[in-house]
C-alpha positions in Angstrom: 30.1 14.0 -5.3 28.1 16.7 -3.8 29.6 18.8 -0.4 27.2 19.1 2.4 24.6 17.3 0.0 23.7 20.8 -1.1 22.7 21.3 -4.7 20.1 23.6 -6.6 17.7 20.7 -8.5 15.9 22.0 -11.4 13.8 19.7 -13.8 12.7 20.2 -16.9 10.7 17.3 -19.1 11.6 15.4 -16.5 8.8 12.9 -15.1 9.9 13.3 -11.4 8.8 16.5 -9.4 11.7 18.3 -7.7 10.1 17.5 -4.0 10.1 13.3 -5.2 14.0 13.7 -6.5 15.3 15.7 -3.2 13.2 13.2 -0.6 15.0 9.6 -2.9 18.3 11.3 -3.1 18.4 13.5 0.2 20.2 16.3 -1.6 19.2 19.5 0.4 19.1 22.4 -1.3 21.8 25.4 -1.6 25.2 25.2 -3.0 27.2 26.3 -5.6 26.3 23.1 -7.7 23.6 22.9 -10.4 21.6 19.6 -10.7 19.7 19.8 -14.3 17.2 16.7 -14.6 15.9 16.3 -18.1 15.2 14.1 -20.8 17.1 14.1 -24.0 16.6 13.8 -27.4 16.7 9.9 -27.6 14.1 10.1 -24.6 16.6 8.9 -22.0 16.8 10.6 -18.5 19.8 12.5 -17.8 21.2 14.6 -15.2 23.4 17.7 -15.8 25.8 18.0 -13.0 27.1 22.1 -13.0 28.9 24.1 -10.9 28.8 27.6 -10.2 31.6 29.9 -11.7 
């Protein structure tokens, strides 16, 4: 899914730190790709996969 395992993680009400998501998924970071780690409004975690355009 990710090229390189490069990706630019950002959280936001997201119970995980950025540090504790990059060490369990080994993404380093870089990249045209845009990881958004959030919760919605039904209080389930999501992630928003973007890309650069």
């Amino acid at each position: 899914m990710l090229p390189n395992q490069k990706a630019n993680v950002t959280i936001r009400n997201f119970p995980k730190s950025v540090a504790q998501i990059r060490k369990e998924t080994r993404i380093k970071e870089g990249g045209t790709d845009f990881l958004f780690f959030t919760t919605d409004c039904n209080n389930k975690h999501i992630v928003l996969f973007c890309k650069k355009v």
